[in-house]
N, C-alpha and C positions, 0 to 999 in steps of 0.2 A: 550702129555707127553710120554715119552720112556725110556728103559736102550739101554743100548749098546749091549744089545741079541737084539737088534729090537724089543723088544715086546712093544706094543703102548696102551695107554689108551685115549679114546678122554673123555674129562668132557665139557657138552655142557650148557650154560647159559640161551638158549631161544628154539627153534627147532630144532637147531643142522647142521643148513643149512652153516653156515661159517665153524666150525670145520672139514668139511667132504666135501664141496665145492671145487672146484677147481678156485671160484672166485679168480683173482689178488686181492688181497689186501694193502694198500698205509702199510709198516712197519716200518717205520721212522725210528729212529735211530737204529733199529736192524741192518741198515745195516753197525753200525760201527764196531761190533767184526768181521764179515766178511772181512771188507776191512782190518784190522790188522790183520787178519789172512795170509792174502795173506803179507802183509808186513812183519808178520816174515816169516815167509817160505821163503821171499829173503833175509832177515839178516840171517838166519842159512845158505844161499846158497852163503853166502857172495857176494850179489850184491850191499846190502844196508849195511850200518850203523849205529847204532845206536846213535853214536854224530855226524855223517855228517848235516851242517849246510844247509839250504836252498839254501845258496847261490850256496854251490856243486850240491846239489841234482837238483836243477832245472835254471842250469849255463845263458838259455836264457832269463832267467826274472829277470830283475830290482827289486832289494828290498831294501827301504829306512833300514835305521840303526836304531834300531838294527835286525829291522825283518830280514833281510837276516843270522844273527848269529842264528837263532831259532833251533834246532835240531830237525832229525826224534825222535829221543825219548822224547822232548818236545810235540811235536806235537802227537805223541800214548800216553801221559800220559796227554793230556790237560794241561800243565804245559807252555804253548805258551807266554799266557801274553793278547790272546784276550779274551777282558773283553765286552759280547755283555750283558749288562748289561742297556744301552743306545738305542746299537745299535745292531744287529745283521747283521753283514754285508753280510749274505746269501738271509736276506729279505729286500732289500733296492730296495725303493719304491715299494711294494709290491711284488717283483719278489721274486721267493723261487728260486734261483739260484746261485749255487758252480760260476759259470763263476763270474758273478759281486761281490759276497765275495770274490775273493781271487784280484781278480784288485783292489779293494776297500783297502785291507790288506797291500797288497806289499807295497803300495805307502805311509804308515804311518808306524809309530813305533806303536808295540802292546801297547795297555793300562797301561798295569803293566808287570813288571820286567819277561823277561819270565826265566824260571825256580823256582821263589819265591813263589806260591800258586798252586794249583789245582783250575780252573775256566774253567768250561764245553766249547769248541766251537766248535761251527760247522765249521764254516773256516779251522782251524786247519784240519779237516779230510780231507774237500775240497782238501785243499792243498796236503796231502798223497795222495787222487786220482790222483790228476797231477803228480806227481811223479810214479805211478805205470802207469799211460798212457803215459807215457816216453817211457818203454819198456812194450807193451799189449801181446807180445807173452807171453803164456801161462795163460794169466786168461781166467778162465772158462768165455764161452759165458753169460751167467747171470750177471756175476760180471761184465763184459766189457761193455755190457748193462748198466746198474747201473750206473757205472763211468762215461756215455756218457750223462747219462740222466740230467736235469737241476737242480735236488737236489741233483745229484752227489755222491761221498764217503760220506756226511752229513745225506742222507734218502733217497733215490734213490731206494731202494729194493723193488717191487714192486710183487709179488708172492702169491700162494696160501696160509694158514694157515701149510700145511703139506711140501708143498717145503722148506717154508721159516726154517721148524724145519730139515729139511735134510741137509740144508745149513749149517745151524748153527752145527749142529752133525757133520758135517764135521768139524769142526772147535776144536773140541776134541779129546786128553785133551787140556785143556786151556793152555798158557803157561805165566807166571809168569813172569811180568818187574817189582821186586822188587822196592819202591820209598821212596827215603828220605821225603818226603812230601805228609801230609797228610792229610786228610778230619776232621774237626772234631772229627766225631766219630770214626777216626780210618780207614777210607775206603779211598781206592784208585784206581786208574784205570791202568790195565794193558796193555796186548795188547787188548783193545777195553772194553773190562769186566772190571765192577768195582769190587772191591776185598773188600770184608769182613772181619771182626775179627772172629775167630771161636766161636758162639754161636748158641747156641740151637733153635733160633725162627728164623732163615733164610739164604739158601743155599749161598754156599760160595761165587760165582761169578754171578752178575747179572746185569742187562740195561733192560732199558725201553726206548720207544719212541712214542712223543708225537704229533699231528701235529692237529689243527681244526679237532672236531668232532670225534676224538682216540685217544686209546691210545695203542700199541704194548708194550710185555714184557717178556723177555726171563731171564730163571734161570738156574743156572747147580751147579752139585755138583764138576766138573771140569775132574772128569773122566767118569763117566757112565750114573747119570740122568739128563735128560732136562727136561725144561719146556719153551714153547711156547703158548701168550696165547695173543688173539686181541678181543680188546672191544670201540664200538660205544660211545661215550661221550663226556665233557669234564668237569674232575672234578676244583674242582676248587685249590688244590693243586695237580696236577700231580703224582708230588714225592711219595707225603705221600698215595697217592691212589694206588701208582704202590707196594709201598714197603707192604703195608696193604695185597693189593693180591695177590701175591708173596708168603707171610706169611702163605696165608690162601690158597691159590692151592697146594703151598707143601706136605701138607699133606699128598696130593695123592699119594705122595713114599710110605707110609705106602700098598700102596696096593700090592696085591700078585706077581704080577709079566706076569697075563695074559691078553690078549686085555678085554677089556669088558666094552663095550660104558655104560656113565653116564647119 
């Protein structure tokens, strides 16, 4: 956990050997605020757009209808229409692989109406990777990495405990894809970061990711503090475990402001 002065607090759960480690670490879906990060930073540079349809954005591949009508901001708000609900087309036949979800995809129309609900996919990210490996000039050697890899723009980030928080502080401040459509409770996903209602038990923007045997979970207040935090398991609601501890590492903003291991 950090501010934006750099000053760092490590809180350790066992020995302290992952937090302070340079082990790679599998980060799952932490790597989708990254890879939206890098997607605005082309729609402010106007390479991209934000209602550009599939069909523009990746003109060499075939997309049954209505999928090729799906938008890059469908697709950053999970508002696609893929409903891996059944299926997850990133793990078919056991391959955890962007390549076979996004062939798999093209060639059907999404589940449900895309733009009508918020319905988490992975695919959908898949696909923004393809489109950023359109044009790889300028992504950082990591992210390129990542995109190339066989879980792709979906969980492909594979890094230290402390890279993977550097990464992510890159990525601030957050930046805000306002959405007619909403979660339940009021939450939604912006560029990668799910968005919260402004309440007192938990920071305003945050993602978890889950894969066999972890769980990665990153938080931020959207300007200054972060939180990066990977834990060995597998609970048996993800969600409600991620947001539980989340809840309960927060805290730690309460502290003073200087390193000093826990």
């Amino acid at each position: 956990m950090g501010d934006h002065a750099g000053h760092l607090m490590f809180v350790d759960g066992g020995d302290g050997s992952i937090a302070r480690s340079e082990q790679p670490l599998t980060m799952a879906s932490l790597t989708k605020p990254m890879v939206a990060a890098e997607v605005h930073k082309r729609v402010n540079a106007g390479v991209l757009a934000l209602d550009a349809s599939l069909t523009t954005l990746l003109p060499e591949r075939t997309f049954a209808a209505p999928t090729g009508a799906i938008t890059l901001r469908q697709l950053l708000q999970h508002q696609g229409g893929f409903d891996r609900a059944r299926l997850d087309p990133v793990l078919i036949e056991g391959r955890e692989g962007c390549a076979a979800g996004v062939e798999y995809s093209a060639a059907r129309p999404p589940q449900q109406r895309p733009g009508a609900a918020i319905i988490y996919s992975n695919v959908g990210y898949c696909l923004l990777g393809n489109i950023l490996l359109r044009e790889p000039q300028g992504l950082a050697a990591p992210l390129l990495q990542t995109l190339r890899s066989p879980r792709g723009a979906a969980g492909g980030w594979r890094a230290s405990l402390l890279e993977t928080y550097t990464a992510l502080r890159a990525t601030l401040p957050v930046a805000d894809l306002p959405s007619n459509v909403k979660l339940p409770d009021g939450s939604y996903y912006g560029y990668g970061w799910r968005h919260w209602p402004r309440t007192n038990v938990q920071p305003a923007w945050t993602h978890f990711g889950r894969m066999p045997g972890l769980v990665a979970l990153a938080a931020t207040d959207g300007r200054e503090l972060l939180l990066v935090a990977h834990f060995n398991g597998d609970p048996s609601d993800p969600e409600l475990a991620s947001e539980q501890a989340i809840r309960q590492l927060w805290r730690c903003t309460e502290w003073s402001g200087v390193e000093h291991p826990r």
